[in-house]
C-alpha positions as CSV (number, residue, x, y, z in Angstrom):
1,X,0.0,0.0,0.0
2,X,1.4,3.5,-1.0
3,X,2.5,5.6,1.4
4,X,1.5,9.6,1.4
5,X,5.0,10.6,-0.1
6,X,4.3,8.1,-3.2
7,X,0.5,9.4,-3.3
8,X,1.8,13.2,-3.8
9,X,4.3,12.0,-6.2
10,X,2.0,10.0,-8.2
11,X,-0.3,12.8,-8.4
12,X,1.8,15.2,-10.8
13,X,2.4,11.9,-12.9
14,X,-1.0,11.3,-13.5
15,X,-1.8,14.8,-14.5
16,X,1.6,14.5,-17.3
17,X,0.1,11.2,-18.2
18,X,-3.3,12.8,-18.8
19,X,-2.0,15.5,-20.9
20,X,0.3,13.6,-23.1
21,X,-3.1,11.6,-23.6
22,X,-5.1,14.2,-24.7
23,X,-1.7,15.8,-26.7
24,X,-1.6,11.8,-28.6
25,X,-5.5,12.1,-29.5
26,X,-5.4,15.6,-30.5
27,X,-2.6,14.4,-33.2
28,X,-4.1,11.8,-34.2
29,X,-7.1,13.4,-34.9
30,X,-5.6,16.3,-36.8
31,X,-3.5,13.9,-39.4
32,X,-7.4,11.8,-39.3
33,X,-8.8,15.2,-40.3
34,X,-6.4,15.8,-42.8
35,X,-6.2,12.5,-44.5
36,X,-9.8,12.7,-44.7
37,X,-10.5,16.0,-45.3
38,X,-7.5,18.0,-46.7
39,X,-5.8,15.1,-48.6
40,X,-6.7,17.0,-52.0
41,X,-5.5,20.9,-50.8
42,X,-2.1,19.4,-50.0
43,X,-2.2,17.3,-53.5
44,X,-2.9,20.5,-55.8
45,X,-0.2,22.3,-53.0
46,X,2.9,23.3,-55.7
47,X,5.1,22.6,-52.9
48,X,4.3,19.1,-52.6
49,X,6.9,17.7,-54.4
50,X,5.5,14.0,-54.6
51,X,2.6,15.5,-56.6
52,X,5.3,17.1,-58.7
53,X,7.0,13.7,-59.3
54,X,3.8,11.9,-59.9
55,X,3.0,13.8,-62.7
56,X,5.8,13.8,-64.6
57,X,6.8,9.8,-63.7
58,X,4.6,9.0,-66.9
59,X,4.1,10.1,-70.7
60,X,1.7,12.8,-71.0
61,X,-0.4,12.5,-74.2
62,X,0.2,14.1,-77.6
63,X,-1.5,16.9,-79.0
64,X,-1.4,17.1,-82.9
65,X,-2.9,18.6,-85.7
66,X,-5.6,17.5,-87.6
67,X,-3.4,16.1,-90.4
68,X,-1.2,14.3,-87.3
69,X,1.6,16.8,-86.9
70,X,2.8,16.5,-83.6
71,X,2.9,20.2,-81.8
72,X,2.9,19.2,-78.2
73,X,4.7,15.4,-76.9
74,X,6.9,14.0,-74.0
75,X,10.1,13.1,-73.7
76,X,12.2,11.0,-71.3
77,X,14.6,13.4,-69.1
78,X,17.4,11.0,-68.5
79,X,17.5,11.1,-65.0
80,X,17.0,13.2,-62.1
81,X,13.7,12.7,-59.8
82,X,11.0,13.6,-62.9
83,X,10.9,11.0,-65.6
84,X,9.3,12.9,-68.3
85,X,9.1,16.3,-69.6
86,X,6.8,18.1,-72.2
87,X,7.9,19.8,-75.2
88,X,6.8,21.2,-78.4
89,X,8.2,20.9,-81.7
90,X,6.5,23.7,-83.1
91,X,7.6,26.4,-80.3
92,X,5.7,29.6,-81.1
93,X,3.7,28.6,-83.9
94,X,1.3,27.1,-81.9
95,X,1.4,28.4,-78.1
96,X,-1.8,30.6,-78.4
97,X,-3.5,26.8,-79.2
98,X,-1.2,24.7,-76.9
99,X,-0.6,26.7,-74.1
100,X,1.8,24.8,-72.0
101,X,2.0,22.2,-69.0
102,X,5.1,23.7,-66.6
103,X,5.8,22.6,-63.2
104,X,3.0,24.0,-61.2
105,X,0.0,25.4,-64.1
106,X,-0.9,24.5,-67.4
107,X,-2.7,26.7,-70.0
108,X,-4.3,26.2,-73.2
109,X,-5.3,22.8,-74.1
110,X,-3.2,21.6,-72.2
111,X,-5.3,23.1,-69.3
112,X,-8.7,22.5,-71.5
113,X,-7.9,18.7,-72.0
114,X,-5.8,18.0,-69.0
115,X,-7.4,14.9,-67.6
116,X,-7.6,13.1,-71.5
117,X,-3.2,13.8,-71.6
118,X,-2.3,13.4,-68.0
119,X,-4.8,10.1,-68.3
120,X,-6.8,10.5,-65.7
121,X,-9.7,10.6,-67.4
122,X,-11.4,7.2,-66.5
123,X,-11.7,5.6,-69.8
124,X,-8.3,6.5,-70.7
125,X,-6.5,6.0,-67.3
126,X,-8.6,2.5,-67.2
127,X,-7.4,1.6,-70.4
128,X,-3.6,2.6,-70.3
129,X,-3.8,0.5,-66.8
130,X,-5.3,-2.6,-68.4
131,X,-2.9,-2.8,-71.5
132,X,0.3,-1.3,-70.4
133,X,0.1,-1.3,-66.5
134,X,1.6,2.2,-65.9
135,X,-0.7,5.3,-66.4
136,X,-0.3,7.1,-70.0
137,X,-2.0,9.7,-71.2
138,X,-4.6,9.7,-74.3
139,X,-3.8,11.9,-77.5
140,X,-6.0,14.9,-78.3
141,X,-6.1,15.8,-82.1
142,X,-7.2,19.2,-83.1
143,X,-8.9,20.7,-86.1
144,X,-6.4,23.0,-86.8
145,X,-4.7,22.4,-90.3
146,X,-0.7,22.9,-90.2
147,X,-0.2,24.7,-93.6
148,X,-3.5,27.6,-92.6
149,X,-1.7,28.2,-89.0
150,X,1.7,28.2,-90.3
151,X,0.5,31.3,-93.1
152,X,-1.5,33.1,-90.2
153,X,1.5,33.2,-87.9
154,X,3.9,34.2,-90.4
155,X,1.7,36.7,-92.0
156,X,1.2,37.9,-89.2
157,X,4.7,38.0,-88.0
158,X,5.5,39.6,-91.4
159,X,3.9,42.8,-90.3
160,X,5.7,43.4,-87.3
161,X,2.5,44.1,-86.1
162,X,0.2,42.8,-82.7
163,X,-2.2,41.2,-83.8
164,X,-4.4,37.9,-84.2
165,X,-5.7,35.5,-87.2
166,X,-8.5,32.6,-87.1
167,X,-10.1,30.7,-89.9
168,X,-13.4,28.5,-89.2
169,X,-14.6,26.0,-91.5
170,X,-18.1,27.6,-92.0
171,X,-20.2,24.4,-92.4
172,X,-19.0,22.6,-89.5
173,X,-17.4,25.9,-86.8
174,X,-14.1,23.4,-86.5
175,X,-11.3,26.2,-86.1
176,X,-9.0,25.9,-89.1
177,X,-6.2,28.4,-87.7
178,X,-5.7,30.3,-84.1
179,X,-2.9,32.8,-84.6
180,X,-1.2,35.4,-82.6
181,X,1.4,37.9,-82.2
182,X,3.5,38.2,-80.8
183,X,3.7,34.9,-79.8
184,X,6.3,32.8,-76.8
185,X,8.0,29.5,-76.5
186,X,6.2,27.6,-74.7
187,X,9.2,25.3,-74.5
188,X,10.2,27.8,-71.6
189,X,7.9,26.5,-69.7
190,X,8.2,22.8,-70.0
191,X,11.6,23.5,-67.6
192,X,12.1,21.3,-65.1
193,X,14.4,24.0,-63.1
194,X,11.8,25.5,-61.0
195,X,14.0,28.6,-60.6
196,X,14.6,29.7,-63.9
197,X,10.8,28.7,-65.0
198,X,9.8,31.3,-62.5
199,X,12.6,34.0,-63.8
200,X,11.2,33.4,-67.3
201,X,7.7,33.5,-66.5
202,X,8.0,36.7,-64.7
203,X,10.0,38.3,-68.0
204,X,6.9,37.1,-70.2
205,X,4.5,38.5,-67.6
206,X,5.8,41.4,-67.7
207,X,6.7,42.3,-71.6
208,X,4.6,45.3,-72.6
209,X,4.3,43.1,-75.8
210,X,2.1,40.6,-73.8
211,X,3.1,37.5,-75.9
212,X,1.4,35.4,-73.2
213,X,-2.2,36.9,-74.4
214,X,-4.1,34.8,-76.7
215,X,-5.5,37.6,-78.5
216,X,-7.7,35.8,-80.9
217,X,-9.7,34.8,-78.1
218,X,-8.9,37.0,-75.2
219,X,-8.5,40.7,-76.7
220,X,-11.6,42.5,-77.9
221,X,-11.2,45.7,-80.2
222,X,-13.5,48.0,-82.2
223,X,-15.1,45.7,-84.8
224,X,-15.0,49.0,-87.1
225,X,-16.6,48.7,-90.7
226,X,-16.9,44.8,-90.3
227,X,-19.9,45.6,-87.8
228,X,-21.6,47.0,-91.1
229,X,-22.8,43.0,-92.0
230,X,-24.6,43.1,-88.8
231,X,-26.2,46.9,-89.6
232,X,-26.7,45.5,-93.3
233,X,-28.2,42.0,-91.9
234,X,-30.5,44.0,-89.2
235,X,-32.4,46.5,-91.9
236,X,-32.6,43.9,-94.8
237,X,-34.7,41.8,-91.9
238,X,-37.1,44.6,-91.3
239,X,-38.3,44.3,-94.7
240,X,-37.2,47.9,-95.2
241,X,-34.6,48.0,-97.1
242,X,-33.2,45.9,-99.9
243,X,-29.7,45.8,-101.4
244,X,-31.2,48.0,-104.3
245,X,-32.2,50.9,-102.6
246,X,-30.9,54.3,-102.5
247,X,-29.9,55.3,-99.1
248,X,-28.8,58.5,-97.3
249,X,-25.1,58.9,-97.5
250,X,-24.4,62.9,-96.9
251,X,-20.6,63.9,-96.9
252,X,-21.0,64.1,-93.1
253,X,-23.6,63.5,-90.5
254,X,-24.3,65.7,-87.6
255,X,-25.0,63.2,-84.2
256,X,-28.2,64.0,-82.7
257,X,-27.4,65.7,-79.7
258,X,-23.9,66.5,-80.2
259,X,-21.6,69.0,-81.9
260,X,-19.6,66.1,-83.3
261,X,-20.3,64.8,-86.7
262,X,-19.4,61.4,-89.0
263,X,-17.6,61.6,-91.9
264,X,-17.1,59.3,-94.9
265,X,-20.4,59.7,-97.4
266,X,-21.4,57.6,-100.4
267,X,-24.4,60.6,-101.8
268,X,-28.1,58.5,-102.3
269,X,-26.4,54.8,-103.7
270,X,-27.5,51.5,-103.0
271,X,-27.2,50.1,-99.9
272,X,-25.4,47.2,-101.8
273,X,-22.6,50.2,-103.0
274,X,-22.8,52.0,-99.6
275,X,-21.2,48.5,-98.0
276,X,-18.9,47.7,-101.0
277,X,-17.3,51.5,-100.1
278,X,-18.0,51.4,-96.7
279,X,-20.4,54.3,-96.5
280,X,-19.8,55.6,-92.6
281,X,-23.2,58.1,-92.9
282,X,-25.2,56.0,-94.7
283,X,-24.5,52.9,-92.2
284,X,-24.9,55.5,-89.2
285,X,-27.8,57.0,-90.5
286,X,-29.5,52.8,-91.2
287,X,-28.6,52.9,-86.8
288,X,-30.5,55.7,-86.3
289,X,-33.5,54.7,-88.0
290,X,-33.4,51.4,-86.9
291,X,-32.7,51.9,-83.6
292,X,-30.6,50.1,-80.6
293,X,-32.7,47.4,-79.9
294,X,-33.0,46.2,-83.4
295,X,-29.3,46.4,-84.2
296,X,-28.6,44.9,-80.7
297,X,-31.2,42.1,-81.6
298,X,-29.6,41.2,-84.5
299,X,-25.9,41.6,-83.2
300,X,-26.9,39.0,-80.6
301,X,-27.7,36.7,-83.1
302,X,-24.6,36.8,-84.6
303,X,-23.4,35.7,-81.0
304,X,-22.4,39.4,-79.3
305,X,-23.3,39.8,-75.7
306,X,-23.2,35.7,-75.0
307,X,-21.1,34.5,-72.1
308,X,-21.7,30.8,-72.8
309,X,-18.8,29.9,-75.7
310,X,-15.6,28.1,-74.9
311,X,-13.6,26.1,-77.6
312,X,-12.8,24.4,-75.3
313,X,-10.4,27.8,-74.4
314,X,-12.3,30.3,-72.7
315,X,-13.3,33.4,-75.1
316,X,-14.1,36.4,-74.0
317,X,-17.3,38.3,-74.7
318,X,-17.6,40.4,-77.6
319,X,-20.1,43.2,-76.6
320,X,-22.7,45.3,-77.7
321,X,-23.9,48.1,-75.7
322,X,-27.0,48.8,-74.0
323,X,-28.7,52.0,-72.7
324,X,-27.3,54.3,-75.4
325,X,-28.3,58.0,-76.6
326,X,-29.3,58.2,-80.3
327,X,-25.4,59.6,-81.0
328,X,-24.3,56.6,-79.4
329,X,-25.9,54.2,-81.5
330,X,-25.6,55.7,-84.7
331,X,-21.7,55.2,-83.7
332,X,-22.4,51.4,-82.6
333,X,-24.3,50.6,-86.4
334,X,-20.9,51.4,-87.9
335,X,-19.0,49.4,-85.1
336,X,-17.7,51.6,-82.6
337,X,-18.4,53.2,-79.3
338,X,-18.5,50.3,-76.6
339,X,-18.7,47.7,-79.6
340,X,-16.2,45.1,-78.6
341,X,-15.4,41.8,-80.5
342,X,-12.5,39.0,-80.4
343,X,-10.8,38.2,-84.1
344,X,-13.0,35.1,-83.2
345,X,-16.5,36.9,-83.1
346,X,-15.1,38.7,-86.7
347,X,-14.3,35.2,-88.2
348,X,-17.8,34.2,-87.1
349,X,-19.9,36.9,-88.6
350,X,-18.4,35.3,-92.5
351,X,-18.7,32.4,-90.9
352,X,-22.6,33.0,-90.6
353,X,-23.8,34.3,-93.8
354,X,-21.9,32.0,-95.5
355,X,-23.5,29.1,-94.1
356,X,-27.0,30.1,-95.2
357,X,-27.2,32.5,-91.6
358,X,-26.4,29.1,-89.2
359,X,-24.0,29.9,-87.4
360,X,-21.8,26.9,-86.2
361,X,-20.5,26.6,-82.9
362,X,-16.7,26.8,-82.7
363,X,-14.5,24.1,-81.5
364,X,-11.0,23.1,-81.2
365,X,-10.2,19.3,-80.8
366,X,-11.6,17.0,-83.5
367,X,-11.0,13.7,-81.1
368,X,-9.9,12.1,-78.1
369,X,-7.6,8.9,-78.9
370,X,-6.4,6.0,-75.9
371,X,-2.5,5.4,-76.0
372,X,-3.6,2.4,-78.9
373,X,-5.4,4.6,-81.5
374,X,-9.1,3.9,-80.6
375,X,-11.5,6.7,-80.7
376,X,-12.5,8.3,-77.1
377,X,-14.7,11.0,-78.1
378,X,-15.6,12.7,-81.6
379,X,-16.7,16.3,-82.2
380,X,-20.6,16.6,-83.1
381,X,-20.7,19.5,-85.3
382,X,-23.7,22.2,-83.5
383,X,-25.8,24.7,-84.8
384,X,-24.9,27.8,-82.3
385,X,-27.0,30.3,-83.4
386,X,-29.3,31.5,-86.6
387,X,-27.9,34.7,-87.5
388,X,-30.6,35.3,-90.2
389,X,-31.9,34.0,-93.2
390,X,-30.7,31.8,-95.8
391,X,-32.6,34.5,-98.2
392,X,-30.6,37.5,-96.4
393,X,-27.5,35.4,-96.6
394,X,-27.5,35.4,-99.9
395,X,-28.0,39.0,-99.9
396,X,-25.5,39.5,-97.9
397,X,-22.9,37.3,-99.9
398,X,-24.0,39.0,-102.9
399,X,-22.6,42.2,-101.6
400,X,-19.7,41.3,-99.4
401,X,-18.4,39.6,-103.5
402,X,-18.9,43.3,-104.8
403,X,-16.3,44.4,-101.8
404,X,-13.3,42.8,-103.4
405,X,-14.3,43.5,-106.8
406,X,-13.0,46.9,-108.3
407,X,-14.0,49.9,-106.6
408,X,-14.3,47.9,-103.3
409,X,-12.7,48.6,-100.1
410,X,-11.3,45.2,-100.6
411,X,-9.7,44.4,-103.8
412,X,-5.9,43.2,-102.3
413,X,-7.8,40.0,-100.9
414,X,-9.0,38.9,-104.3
415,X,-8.1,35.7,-105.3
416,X,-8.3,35.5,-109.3
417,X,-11.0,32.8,-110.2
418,X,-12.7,33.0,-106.9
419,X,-15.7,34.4,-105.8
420,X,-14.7,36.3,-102.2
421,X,-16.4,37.6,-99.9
422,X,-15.3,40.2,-97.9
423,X,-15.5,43.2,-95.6
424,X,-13.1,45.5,-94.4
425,X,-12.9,47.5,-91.1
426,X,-10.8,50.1,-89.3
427,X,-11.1,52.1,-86.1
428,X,-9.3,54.8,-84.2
429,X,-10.4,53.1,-81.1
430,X,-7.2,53.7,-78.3
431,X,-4.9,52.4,-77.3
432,X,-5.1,49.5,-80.4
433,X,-6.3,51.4,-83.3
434,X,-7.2,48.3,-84.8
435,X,-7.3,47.4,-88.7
436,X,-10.0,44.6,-89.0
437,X,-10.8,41.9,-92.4
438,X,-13.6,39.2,-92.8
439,X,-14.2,37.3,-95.5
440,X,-15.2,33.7,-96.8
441,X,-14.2,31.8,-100.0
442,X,-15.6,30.3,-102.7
443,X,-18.5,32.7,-102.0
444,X,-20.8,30.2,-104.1
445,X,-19.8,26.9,-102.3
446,X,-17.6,28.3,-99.0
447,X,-14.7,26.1,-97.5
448,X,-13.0,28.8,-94.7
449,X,-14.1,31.7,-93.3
450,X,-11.5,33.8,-91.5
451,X,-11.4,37.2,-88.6
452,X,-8.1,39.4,-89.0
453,X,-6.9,41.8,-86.7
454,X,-3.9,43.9,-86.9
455,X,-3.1,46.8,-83.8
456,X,-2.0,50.2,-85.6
457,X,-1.7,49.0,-88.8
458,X,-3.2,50.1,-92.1
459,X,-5.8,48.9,-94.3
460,X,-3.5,47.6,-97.3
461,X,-1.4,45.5,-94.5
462,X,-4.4,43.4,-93.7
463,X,-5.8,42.5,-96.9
464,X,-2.9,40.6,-98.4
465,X,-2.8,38.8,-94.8
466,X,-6.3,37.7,-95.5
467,X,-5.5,37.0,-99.4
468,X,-2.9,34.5,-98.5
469,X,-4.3,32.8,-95.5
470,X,-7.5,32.0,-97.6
471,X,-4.8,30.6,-100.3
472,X,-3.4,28.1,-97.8
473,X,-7.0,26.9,-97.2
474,X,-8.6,26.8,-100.6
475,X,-5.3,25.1,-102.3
């Protein structure tokens, strides 16, 4: 039997013996907690450098053109604690489409398609698990087409100037070429020396030239003169006007209730001849009598104002503008004020009337392969929205033909024996000052559609862009 001294003695031992205790439950809740809980926080954690090694311990999945070029692969490192690394043949050519897979983000497709090439996608992880053992990632094939992208980027390029270029197949909305300049090396970023991938990111970041923008789908300008289809589109659906008719086209237009004025008249022509010459009063004066909510009806079908498109890349919204005076709109029906598009959105309104008015929704990858070849996925061609009429299409592709035809504001982007059709656009809109181009070829039977914009450039820059990137398609 204990004695008092052992019973005082004892007494500070159980109270250490209950704390350590409650201390050992305590822990072992916490690491329950956070096996249970936070298991996925400390996965996505770019410190976690087990995650890092995972990743890159198997063969990411190729993306390639639609013809099978090979723009984005992996390769074995040769040692060191990551297995494989990404890299891309094509560098620069391709980055706005691409994107890249780095160490801690990816961007792009590779960001759009990530669980198809890291294989994680159930079908293809299942599969690559079955037949090979290991995890490997499943090819994505896009619709681009090598020889279009490869005359967009140098075209552009050739200019010196910012800018983007895309081409849509009109019938289908499968994206032909996604072009931009300037342009980066996505190779950079497929580093595996964490150090100097963050001392080149942070020089790309912060180039004034942003080459890291995707600016077919992520800048919007001034549509300019190429907003005219829509004006033209929205008063031949009134019943109103037909491409016969005289309209107003005064040397220059007072803005109701302003002291400022729009030049550029046509005198009383067609409206067929006031958008071959890209009439600024007589367009302007069609807004006004029209008014907002008619033009913004009809820009809306064309796809302005929708927040709902990805290719699988996110685009941004191309705007039209609500709540405006009569000045104000008479400005929007010849595309400026607050009108805002993407090279995308100008691509899509030739992409519209040459389809008979359907407008196709855009995509980028054409299918989804398993390491052995076999189909995962297919694109479905979808309508995206009816722009208007197969009736007014042909109206419309009637006069965007007379456009490149002499006298028109477009005759550098005429292709001898072919039928194109065209419209041309600039804008003084700060701090791009953007020249624009839209067109679609064979007018009669159309195979591409493209959107062109060039920052502070001139008209006769753009046109022979568009000339030769419709060659590379039609050939």
């Amino acid at each position: 039997m204990a004695g008092p001294r052992a019973k005082r003695i004892n007494i500070p031992l159980r109270r250490v013996a209950l704390l350590c205790s409650v201390m050992l439950f305590a822990a072992l809740g916490d690491i329950s907690y956070i096996q249970a809980f936070g298991s996925q926080d400390l996965n996505a954690d770019a410190r976690n450098q087990r995650t890092l090694i995972a990743r890159f311990d198997h063969p990411r999945g190729d993306i390639t053109t639609r013809d099978g070029t090979v723009i984005a692969t992996s390769r074995r490192t040769g040692g060191g604690p990551y297995e494989y690394r990404r890299e891309y043949p094509e560098g620069v050519l391709y980055a706005p489409v691409t994107g890249y897979a780095s160490l801690y983000t990816t961007t792009g497709i590779e960001q759009a398609e990530d669980s198809v090439l890291s294989g994680d996608e159930p079908r293809v992880r299942m599969h690559s698990l079955v037949r090979k053992g290991t995890v490997q990632g499943g090819t994505v094939r896009l619709t681009i087409d090598a020889r279009a992208q490869q005359a967009a980027y140098e075209g552009l390029a050739a200019t010196g100037k910012p800018g983007a270029a895309v081409a849509i197949n009109p019938l289908t909305g499968a994206i032909l070429a996604m072009a931009s300049y300037p342009s980066y090396d996505p190779n950079l970023y497929a580093t595996l020396d964490a150090h100097q991938l963050l001392r080149d990111d942070a020089r790309l970041r912060s180039d004034p030239a942003q080459p890291l923008l995707n600016r077919a789908v992520n800048r919007t300008y001034a549509p300019g003169s190429t907003f005219k289809i829509v004006t033209a589109a929205a008063a031949l659906t009134t019943g109103e006007y037909t491409p016969g008719d005289r309209v107003d086209g005064p040397g220059r237009l007072p803005l109701p209730g302003s002291s400022a004025t729009i030049q550029g008249g046509c005198g009383g022509r067609p409206l067929a001849y006031a958008l071959q010459v890209s009439c600024n009063t007589a367009f302007a004066g069609i807004g006004l009598q029209l008014g907002q909510d008619t033009l913004r009806d009809q820009a809306e079908a064309f796809g302005f104002n929708a927040d709902d498109l990805t290719v699988p890349l996110p685009v941004s919204r191309s705007d039209f503008p609500a709540g405006m005076d009569r000045a104000q709109t008479a400005l929007s029906a010849i595309g400026q004020y607050d009108d805002r598009a993407t090279p995308l959105m100008i691509a899509m309104l030739s992409a519209a009337v040459a389809n008979g008015g359907v407008l196709m929704r855009p995509y980028l990858v054409e299918e989804v392969r398993l390491p052995d070849g076999s189909v995962v996925s297919r694109a479905q061609p979808s309508e995206y929205r009816t722009a208007t009429t197969a009736d007014i299409a042909d109206q419309l592709t009637a006069m965007m033909v007379a456009v490149t035809h002499p006298g028109g504001t477009g005759t550098a982007a005429a292709i001898p024996g072919i039928d194109v059709a065209a419209k041309t656009g600039t804008s003084a809109d700060t701090p791009y000052a953007p020249t624009l181009f839209t067109a679609f070829a064979p007018a009669e039977a159309p195979e591409a559609a493209i959107g062109i914009a060039l920052e502070n450039a001139t008209p006769d820059t753009v046109a022979p862009l568009a000339r030769h990137l419709l060659e590379s398609l039609l050939d």
